[in-house]
Every structure is written in C-alpha cells, then in structure tokens.
N, C-alpha and C positions, 0 to 999 in steps of 0.2 A: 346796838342792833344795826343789820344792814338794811337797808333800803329795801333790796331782794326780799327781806327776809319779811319785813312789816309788809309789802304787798300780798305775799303770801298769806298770813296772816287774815288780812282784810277778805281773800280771794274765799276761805275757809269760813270765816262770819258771812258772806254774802250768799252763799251756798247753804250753808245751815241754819239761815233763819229766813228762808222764805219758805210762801204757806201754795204748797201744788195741790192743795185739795181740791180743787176746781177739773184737774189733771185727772185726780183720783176717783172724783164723782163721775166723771164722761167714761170715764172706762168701766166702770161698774153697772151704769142706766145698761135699760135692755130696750128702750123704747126703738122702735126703727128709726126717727132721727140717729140714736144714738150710733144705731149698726152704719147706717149711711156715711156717718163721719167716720167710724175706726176702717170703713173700708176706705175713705179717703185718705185717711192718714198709711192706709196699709198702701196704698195705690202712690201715694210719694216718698214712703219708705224706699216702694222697690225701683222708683225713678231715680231715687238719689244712690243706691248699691248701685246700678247700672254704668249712671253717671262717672261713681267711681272706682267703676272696675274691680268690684266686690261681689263675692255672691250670696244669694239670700239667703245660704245657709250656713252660713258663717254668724257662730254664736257670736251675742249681744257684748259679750268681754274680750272679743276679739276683732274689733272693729275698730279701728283709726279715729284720732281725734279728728281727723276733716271731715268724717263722714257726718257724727255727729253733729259739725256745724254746719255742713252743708243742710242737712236733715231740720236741723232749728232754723236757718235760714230760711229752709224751704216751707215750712209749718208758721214760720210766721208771718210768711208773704200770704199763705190760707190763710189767713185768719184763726189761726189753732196758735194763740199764744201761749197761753196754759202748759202744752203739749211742747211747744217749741223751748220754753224755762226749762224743761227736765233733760231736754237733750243739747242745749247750749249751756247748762251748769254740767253736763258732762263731759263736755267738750274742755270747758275751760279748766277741769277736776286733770284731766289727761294732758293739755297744753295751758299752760295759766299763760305765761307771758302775750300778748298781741302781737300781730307784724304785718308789715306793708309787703304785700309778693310772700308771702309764705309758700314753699312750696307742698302742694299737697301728691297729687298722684303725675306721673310721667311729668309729661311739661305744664300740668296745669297751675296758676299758681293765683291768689287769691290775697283780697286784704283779709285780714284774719283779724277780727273785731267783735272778741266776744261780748266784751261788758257792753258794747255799748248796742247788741243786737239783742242783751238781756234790759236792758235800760228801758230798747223799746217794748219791750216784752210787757212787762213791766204794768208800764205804764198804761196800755191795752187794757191789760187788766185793770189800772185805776188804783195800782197797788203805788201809793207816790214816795214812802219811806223807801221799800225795797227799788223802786226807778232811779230814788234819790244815791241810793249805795250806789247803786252799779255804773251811774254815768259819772259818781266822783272816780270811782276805781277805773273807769275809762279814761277818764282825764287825767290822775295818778301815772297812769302806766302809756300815758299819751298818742293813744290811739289814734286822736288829733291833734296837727296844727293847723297855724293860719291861714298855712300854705293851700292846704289841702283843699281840691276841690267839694269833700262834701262837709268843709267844716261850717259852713251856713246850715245845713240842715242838724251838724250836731249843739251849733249854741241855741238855734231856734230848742230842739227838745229840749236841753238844758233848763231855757229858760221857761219853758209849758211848765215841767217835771217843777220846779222850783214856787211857780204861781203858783199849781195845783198843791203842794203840799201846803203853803200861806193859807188858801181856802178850806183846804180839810181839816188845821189843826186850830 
C-alpha cells in the first residue's frame, strides 16, 4: 500500500467516528440563546462567502474547500467548535492533503491545516481520542516542522491532547 493511500484511509476513520451531536443538539434547541448563536454563526457564514468572493446563494455542494475552512477557522475562533468539526471534516472530505501557501481565491493564499485546526477542535470539546486522531494525522501528513514558526504552539497541544487522554483513560 502507498503511503497516499494509508493517509487516506486514516483521513476516512477520523471523519467517521467522530460524535457532532453537540452540533446536532444546538441546531435543534429553540431556546433564544440558541437563535442568538445560529444567527451568529449565520452572520460569519455570510462574512466568510464575502471574504471569499462567494455568493450566499450558492448551494452548500457547491462551495470550495477553502470556504469551508475558512468558515471552521472562523467558528472556531467563536468558540463554535462543535460547528466548526462539521465544516473543517468537510473541508478536509474535498481537500485531504495539507499545505503551506495553498492557494485559495485570486492572490489569497493560506497555510491550509486541517487536522490540526480539527485537533483543536477537538479538544475544545474534551473529546481527547478524536484530538488524539487528528493531531497524529497532522503530524503524519506534516503539517508541522521544527522550522515552522508556530510549531511551539503545535507540540504544546500535542502534548495537553496526550496528558489529557492519560487522565481520562
């Protein structure tokens, strides 16, 4: 088997055994917090279609993998991690591989780091097996090296993500 082939693989297990019912319950409540948040989330939806030169009416199956992870980028900078795992496991479903400068729309171009922005996701939620997939599969596909300026902030989660599953299990 190729390499390609077993990340792939891994990319399909990390996607289909995490649990978005937390996702699922927020969208359901009818309470006014709950309207308060989908209109927050509706209100950085239509920042990130702007952002990238998308319009709001452009069906959900026809939207670009950057939007997507601009969009889980941007939900999990909110505090909407829940929300932000449905739309960066769609992102990475459309672009699996990572990259440094990816380009996404005209000249804009971005480090493209999905595992490891579902890592933190993740882990937000306290969810430490599925934190523990996603920052292997970051690491796998080498999201980071040593070089890299924000590879401090990636061994520190590594190594939270790793203590916290010692204490849970």
């Amino acid at each position: 088997m190729t390499y390609r082939f077993v990340m792939m693989c891994l990319v399909v297990v990390i996607l289909s055994t995490s649990n978005l019912s937390a996702c699922e319950d927020t969208q359901a409540a009818e309470s006014p917090a709950a309207i308060s948040s989908q209109a927050q989330i509706e209100a950085i939806r239509n920042r990130v279609l702007r952002r990238c030169g998308l319009s709001p009416k452009l069906a959900e199956n026809k939207l670009p993998w950057y939007f997507f992870y601009e969009f889980g980028v941007e939900l999990l900078d909110a505090g909407k991690a829940a929300e932000a795992l449905e739309s960066l496991q769609m992102t990475a479903s459309l672009k699996a591989e990572p990259a440094r400068a990816a380009r996404m729309y005209g000249m804009w171009y971005v480090n493209y780091l999905p595992y490891f922005q579902m890592s933190l996701a993740y882990a937000q939620l306290e969810q430490w097996e599925l934190a523990w997939d996603a920052i292997v599969m970051s690491e796998a596909l080498v999201e980071f090296s040593p070089g890299d300026y924000e590879y401090e902030t990636f061994e520190s989660l590594k190594q939270t993500i790793a203590r916290e599953r010692q204490t849970a299990g």
